[in-house]
C-alpha positions in Angstrom: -49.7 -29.8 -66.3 -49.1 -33.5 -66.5 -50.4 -35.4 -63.0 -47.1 -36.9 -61.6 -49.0 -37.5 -58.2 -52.3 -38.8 -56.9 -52.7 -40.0 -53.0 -56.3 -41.0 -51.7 -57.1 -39.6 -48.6 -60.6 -41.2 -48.3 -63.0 -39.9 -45.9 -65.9 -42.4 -45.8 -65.7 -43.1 -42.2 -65.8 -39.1 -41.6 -68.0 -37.6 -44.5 -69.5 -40.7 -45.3 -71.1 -40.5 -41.9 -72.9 -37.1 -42.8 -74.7 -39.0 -45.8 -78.2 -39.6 -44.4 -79.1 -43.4 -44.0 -75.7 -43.7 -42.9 -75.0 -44.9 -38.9 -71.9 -47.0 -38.7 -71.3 -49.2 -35.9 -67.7 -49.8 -34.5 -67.6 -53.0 -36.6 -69.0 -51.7 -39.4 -66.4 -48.8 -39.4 -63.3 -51.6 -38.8 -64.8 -53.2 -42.0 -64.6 -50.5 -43.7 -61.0 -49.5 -42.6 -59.7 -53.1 -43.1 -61.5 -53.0 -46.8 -59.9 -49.3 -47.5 -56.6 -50.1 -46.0 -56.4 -53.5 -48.3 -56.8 -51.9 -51.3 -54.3 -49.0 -50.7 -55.3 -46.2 -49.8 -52.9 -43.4 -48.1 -55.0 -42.0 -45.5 -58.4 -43.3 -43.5 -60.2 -39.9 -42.6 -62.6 -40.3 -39.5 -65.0 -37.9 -37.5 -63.6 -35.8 -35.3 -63.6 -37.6 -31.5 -65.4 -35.1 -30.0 -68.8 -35.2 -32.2 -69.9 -37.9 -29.2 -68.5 -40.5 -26.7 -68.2 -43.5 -29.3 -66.9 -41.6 -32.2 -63.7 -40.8 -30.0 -63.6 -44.9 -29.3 -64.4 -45.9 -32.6 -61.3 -43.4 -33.6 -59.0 -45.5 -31.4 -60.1 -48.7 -32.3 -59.5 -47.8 -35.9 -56.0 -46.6 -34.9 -54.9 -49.5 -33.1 -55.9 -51.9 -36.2 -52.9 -53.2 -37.9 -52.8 -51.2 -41.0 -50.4 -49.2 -43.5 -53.3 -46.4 -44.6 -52.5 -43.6 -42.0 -55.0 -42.8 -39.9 -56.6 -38.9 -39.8 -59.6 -37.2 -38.0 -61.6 -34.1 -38.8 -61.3 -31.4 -36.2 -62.3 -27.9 -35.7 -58.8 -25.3 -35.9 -58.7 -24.8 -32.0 -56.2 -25.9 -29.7 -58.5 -27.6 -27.7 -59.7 -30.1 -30.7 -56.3 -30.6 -31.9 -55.0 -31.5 -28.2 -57.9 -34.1 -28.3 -57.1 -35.8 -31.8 -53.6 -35.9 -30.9 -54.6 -37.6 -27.3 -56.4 -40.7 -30.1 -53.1 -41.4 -31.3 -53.7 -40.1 -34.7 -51.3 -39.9 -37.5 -52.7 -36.7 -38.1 -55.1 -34.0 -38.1 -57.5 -32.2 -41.1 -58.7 -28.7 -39.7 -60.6 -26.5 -41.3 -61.8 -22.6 -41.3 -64.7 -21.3 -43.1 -63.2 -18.2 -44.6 -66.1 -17.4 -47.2 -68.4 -14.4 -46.3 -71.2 -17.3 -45.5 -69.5 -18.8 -43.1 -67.9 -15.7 -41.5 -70.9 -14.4 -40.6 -73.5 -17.5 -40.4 -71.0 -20.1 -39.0 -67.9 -18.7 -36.7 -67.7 -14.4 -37.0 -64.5 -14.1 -37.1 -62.5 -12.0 -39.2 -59.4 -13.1 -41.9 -57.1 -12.2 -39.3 -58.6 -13.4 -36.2 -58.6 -17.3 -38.8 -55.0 -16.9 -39.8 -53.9 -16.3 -35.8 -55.7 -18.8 -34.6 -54.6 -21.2 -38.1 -51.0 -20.6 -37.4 -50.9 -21.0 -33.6 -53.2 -24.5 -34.6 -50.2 -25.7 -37.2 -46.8 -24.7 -35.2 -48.2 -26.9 -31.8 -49.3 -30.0 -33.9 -46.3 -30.0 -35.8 -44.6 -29.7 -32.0 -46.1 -32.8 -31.3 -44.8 -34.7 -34.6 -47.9 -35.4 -36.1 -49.1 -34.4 -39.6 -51.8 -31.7 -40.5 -53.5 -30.0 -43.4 -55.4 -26.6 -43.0 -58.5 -26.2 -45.0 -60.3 -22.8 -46.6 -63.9 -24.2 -46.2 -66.1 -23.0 -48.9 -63.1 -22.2 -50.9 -64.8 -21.4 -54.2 -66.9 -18.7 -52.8 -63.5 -16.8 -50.4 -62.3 -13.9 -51.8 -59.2 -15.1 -54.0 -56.5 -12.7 -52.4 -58.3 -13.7 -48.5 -57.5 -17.7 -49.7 -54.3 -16.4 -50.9 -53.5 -14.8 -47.0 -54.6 -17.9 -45.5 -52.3 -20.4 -47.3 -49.2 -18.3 -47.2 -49.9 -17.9 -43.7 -50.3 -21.4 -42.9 -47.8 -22.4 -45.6 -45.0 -20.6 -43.6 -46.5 -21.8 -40.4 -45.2 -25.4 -41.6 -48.4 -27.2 -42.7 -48.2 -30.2 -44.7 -51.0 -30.1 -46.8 -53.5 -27.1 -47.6 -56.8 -28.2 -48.3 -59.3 -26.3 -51.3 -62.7 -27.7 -50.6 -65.8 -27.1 -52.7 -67.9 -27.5 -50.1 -71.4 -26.6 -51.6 -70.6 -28.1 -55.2 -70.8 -24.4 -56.8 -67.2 -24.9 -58.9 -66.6 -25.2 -62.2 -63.8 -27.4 -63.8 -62.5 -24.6 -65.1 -62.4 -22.2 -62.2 -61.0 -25.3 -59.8 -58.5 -25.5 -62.4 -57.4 -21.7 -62.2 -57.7 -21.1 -58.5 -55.6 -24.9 -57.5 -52.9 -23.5 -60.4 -52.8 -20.1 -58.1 -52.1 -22.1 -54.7 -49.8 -23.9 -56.9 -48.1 -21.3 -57.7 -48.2 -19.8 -54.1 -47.0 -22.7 -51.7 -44.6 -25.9 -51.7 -47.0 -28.1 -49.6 -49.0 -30.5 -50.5 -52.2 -29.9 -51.7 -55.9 -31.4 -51.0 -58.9 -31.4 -53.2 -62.8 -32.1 -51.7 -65.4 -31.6 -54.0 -69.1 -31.9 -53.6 -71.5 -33.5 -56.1 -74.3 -30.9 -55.8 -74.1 -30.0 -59.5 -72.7 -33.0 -60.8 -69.4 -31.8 -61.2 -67.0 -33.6 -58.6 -64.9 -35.7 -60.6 -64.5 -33.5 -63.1 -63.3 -30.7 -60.9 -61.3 -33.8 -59.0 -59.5 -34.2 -61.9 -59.1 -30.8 -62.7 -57.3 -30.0 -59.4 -55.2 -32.9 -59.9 -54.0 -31.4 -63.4 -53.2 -28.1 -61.8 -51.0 -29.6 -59.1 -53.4 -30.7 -56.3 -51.3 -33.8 -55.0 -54.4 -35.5 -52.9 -58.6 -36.1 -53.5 -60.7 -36.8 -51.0 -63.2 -39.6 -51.9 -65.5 -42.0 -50.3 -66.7 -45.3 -50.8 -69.9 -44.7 -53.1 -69.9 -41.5 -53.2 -72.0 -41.2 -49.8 -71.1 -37.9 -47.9 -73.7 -34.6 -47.0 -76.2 -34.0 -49.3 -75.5 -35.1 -52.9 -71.9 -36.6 -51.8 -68.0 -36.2 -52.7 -66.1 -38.0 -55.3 -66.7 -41.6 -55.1 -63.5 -43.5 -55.1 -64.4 -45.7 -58.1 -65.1 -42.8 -60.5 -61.4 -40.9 -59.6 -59.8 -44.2 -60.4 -61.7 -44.7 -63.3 -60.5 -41.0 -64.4 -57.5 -41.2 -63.3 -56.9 -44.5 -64.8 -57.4 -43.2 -67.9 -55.4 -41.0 -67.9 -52.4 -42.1 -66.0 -53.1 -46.0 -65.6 -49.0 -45.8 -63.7 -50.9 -43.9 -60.8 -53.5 -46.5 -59.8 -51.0 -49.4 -60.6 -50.3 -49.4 -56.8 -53.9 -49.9 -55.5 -55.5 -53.7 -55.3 -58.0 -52.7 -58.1 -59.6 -55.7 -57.8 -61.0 -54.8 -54.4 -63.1 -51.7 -55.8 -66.3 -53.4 -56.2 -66.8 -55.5 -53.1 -65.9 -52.0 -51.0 -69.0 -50.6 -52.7 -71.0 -53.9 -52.1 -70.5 -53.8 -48.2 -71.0 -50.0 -48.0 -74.0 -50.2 -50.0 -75.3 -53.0 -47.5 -74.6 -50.9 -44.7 -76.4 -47.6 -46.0 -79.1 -49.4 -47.2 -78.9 -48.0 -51.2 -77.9 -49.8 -54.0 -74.5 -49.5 -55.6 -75.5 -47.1 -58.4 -76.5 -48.2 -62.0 -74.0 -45.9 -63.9 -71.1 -45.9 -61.0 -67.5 -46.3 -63.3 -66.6 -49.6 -62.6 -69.0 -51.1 -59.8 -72.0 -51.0 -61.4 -73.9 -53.9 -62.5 -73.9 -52.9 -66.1 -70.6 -51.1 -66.1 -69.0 -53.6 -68.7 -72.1 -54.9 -70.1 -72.7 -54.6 -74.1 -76.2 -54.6 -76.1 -76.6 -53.3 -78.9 -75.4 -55.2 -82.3 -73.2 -53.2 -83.9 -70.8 -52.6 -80.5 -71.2 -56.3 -79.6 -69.5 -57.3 -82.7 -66.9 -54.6 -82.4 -66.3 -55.6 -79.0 -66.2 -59.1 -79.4 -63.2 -57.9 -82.7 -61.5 -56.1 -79.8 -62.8 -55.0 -77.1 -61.3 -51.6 -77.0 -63.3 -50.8 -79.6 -66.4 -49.6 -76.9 -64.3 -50.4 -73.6 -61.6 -47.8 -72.1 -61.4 -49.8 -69.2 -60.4 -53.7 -69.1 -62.8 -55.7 -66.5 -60.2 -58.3 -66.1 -57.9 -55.4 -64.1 -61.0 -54.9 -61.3 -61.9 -58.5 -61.0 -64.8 -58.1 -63.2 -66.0 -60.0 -66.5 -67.6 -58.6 -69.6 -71.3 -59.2 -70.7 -72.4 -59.8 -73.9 -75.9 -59.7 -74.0 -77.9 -61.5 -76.6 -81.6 -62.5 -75.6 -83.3 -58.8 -76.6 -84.5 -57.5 -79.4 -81.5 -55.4 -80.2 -79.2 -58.4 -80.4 -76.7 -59.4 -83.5 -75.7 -62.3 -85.0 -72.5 -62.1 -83.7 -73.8 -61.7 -79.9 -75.6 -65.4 -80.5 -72.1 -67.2 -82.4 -70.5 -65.8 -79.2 -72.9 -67.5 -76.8 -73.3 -70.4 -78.7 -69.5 -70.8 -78.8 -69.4 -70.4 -74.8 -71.7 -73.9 -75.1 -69.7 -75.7 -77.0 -72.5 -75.3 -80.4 -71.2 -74.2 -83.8 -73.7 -73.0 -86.7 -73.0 -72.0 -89.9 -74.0 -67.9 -90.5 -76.7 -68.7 -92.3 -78.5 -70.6 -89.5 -77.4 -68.0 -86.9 -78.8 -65.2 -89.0 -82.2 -67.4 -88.7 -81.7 -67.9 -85.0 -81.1 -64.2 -84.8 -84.6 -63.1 -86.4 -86.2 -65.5 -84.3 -85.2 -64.6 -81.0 -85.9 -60.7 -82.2 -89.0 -62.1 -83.0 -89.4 -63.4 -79.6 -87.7 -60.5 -77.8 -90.2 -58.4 -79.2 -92.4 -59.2 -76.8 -90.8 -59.8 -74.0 -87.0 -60.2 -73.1 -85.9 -63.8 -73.3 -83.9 -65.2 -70.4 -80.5 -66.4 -70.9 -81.7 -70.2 -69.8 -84.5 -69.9 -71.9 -81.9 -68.4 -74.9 -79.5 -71.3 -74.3 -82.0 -74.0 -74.3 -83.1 -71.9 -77.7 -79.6 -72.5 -78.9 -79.1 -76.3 -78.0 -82.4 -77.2 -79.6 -81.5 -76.0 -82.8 -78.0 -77.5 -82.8 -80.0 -81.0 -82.1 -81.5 -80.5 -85.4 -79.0 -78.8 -87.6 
């Protein structure tokens, strides 16, 4: 299937609180919705107002911000958490049912049955009240198929908007996400949601492979942050989906992506992650010879994604032992000094020589560099 839809419904200020060094404070969490909101994103998911006294304030302060992202929370499917959310002023409302055998018997104990009464009563009185909601299968991956399948049509009928899969202990494969989002698919007109934990290192890949199988929103947060290992961090799905299908992401202010995971990272306490697509400090950085002089030809040649679209500039390093001629003419040129190839091949051998033991600064390279233009 060809991806004719992505929408971000970003969930930092609601799973991002479950990572462990995270504890935003009300200004903290209007940051982060101003900085979300600013680049595009359709939804701002928050905690559910009744996990404690200043999560239901921070929820209305984040709601009464000027803003275009509408605003969700995370509630249990009851009538008494929905009434609550509503109360906030929400745009809408994410509930969710554990319907694997796990949580059936370790979480709520109820039955299939009992969830799909309770589900349907949930979605006919929000909708009364004219604000959006999505129903979620919680542990999706491991719920019977034809029990998921109940649930959806159930809820699906009941006039949900969006039905949520969630792999919420990271145990799905691309290919099964793939199979079981191309079933709902196939089973309901709604809208559908995709949040995938990173416990086995797959959630972008099974992201995107719910999004190619007609899931129509992923859930992501800044980082990645989120329970455990984290969800789909929102600078890896754009990354993939970009691409991809570069026309999806054309609507988003890419250039924000990296100062989003500088402020989060400030707040958490971690660093922005070495290999995060994008954001990270060496994400567009280039070292070795032979791709610095392919890159510096054309930069596709080792790049799928162009810097210059998030704000970003490429590196070429040069003062290392792995370094190329072509690396040095390109930061000599940047300084204004031209040698002939046969004194840059020189200059080459001697800062490898140099490198050797220790990697040479790029002062110390470009004082290198004017000191043998003075005597050429």
């Amino acid at each position: 299937m060809t991806i004719t839809r992505f929408e971000i419904v970003d969930s930092t200020l609601r799973e991002g609180e479950q990572f462990g060094p995270a504890h935003f404070t009300t200004d903290d969490k209007l940051s982060i919705a101003r900085g979300l909101d600013a680049f595009g994103v359709e939804f701002i998911e928050m905690t559910s107002p009744l996990a404690s006294p200043q999560s239901a304030a921070d929820l209305r302060a984040v709601v009464a911000m000027p803003r275009r992202a509408r605003v969700l929370t995370h509630v249990r499917c009851t009538l008494d958490d929905v009434a609550r959310a509503v109360d906030c002023g929400v745009d809408g409302v994410n509930v969710l049912f554990g319907t694997s055998a796990w949580l059936q018997n370790h979480s709520h104990g109820r039955s299939i049955d009992a969830i799909i009464e309770e589900a349907v009563a949930v979605v006919g009185w929000v909708r009364s009240q004219g604000v959006e909601i999505r129903f979620s299968c919680e542990d999706s991956f491991r719920t019977d198929p034809a029990e998921l399948g109940r649930v959806y049509a159930a809820v699906a009928a009941a006039g949900v908007d969006r039905v949520g899969l969630a792999d919420t202990v990271g145990i799905a494969t691309p290919n099964q996400v793939a199979e079981v989002t191309a079933q709902v698919r196939a089973a309901v007109t709604c809208d559908i949601e995709f949040h995938a934990h990173d416990d086995a290192g797959c959630a972008v890949a099974n992201a995107f492979s719910a999004l190619d199988a007609g899931a129509t929103h992923i859930d992501t947060t800044i980082l990645g942050i989120g329970e455990r290992n984290g969800i789909v961090p929102l600078s890896a799905i754009i990354a993939r989906v970009m691409t991809i299908a570069p026309d999806l992401v054309a609507n988003y202010h890419l250039e924000l992506l990296a100062g989003l995971d500088e402020m989060v990272s400030s707040m958490v306490g971690v660093p922005v992650p070495f290999n995060a697509p994008i954001t990270g400090a060496h994400a567009f950085s280039h070292k070795a010879g032979m791709h610095t002089k392919a890159v510096l030809s054309d930069p596709g040649s080792y790049e799928i994604l162009d810097p210059a679209h998030f704000g970003r500039t490429r590196q070429i390093m040069s003062g290392h032992r792995l370094t190329g001629w072509n690396a040095l003419r390109h930061r000599a040129g940047e300084l204004g000094l031209r040698f002939d190839e046969d004194r840059l091949r020189e200059l080459t051998i001697e800062v490898k020589r140099r490198a050797d033991v220790r990697p040479i600064e790029s002062a110390e390279l470009d004082d290198m560099l004017r000191a043998s233009a003075a005597i050429q």
